[in-house]
C-alpha positions as CSV (number, residue, x, y, z in Angstrom):
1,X,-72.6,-47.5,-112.6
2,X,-69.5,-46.8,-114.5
3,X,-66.4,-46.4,-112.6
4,X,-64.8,-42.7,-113.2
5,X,-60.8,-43.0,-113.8
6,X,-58.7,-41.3,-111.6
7,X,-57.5,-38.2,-112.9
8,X,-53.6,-37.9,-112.7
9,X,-51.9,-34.4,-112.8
10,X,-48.5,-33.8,-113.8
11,X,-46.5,-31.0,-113.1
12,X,-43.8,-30.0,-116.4
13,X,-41.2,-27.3,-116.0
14,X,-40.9,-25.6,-119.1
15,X,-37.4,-24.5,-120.3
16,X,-38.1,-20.3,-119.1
17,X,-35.6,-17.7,-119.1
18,X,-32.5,-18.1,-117.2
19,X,-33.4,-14.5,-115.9
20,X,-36.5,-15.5,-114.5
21,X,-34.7,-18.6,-112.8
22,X,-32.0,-16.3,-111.2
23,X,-34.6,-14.1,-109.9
24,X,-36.7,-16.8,-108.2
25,X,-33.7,-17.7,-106.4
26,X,-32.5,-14.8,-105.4
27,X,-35.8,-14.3,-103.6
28,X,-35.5,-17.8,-102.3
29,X,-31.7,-17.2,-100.9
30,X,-32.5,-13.2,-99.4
31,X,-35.2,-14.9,-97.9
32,X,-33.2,-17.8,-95.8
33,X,-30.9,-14.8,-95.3
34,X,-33.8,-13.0,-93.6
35,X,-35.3,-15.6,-91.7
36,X,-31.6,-16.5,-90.5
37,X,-31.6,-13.1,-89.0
38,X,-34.6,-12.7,-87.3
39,X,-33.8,-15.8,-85.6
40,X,-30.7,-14.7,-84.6
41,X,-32.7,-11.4,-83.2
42,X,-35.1,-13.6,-81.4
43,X,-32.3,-15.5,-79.8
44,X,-30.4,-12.5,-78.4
45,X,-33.9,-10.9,-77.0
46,X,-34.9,-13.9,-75.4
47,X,-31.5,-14.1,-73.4
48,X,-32.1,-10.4,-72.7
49,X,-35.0,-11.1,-71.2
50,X,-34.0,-13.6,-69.5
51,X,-30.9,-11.4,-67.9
52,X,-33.9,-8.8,-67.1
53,X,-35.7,-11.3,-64.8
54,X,-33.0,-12.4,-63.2
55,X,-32.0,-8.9,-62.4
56,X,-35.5,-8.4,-61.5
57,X,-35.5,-10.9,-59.3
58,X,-32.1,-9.8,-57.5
59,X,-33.9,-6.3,-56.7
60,X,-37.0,-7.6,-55.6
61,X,-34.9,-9.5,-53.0
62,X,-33.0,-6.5,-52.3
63,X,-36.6,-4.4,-52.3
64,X,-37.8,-6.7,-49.3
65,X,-34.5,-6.4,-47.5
66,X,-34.8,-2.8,-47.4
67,X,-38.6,-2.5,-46.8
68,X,-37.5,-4.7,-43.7
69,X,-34.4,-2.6,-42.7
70,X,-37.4,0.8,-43.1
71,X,-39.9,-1.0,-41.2
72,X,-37.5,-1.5,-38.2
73,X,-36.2,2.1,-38.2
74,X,-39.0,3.2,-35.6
75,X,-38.6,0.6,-33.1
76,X,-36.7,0.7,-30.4
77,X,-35.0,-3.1,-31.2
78,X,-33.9,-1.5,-34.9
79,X,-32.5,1.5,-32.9
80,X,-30.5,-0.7,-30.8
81,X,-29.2,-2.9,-33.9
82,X,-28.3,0.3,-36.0
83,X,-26.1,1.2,-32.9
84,X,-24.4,-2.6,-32.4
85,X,-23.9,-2.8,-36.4
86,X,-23.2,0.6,-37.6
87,X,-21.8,2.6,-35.0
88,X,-20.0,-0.3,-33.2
89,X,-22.3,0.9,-29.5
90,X,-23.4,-2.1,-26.9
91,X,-25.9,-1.9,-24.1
92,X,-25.1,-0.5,-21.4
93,X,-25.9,-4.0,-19.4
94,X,-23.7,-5.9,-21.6
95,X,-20.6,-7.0,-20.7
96,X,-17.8,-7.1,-23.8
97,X,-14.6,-9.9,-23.1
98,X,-12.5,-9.6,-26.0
99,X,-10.0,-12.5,-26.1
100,X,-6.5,-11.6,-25.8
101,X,-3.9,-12.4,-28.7
């Protein structure tokens, strides 16, 4: 059997308009210029997000606090703390030394 030659391309540039030259790279440089900025958009969402979830995370924390601070209102030790903390009242059974200056 015959061996087939290898078939070899080659790719000429032809001497085209200087118009048509300017135009393709144009489009070439407004595209960079577009890509550059959509990555540039990309960047500053994705640090918004991330600022989001960290401030997300902060009230979920503060959410749990509260849901805690709520779910203590109707006993009787939450009554007593609201009164130590907040409105500066002690048991009557305790006995308050304040050191002397």
């Amino acid at each position: 059997m015959a061996r087939k030659p290898k078939i070899r391309y080659r790719i000429v540039f032809q001497q085209g308009k200087s118009l048509t030259k300017t135009v393709v790279l144009a489009a070439v440089v407004l595209s960079m210029a577009a890509l550059l900025a959509l990555r540039g958009a990309v960047m500053s969402t994705q640090s918004q997000v991330e600022a989001l979830r960290t401030q997300a995370a902060a009230l979920e924390q503060q959410k749990a606090h509260l849901e805690e601070k709520v779910s203590m209102l109707g006993t009787v030790d939450g009554v007593m703390l609201i009164a130590q903390e907040e409105l500066g009242l002690a048991d009557p059974n305790t006995v308050i030394i304040e050191p002397e200056e």
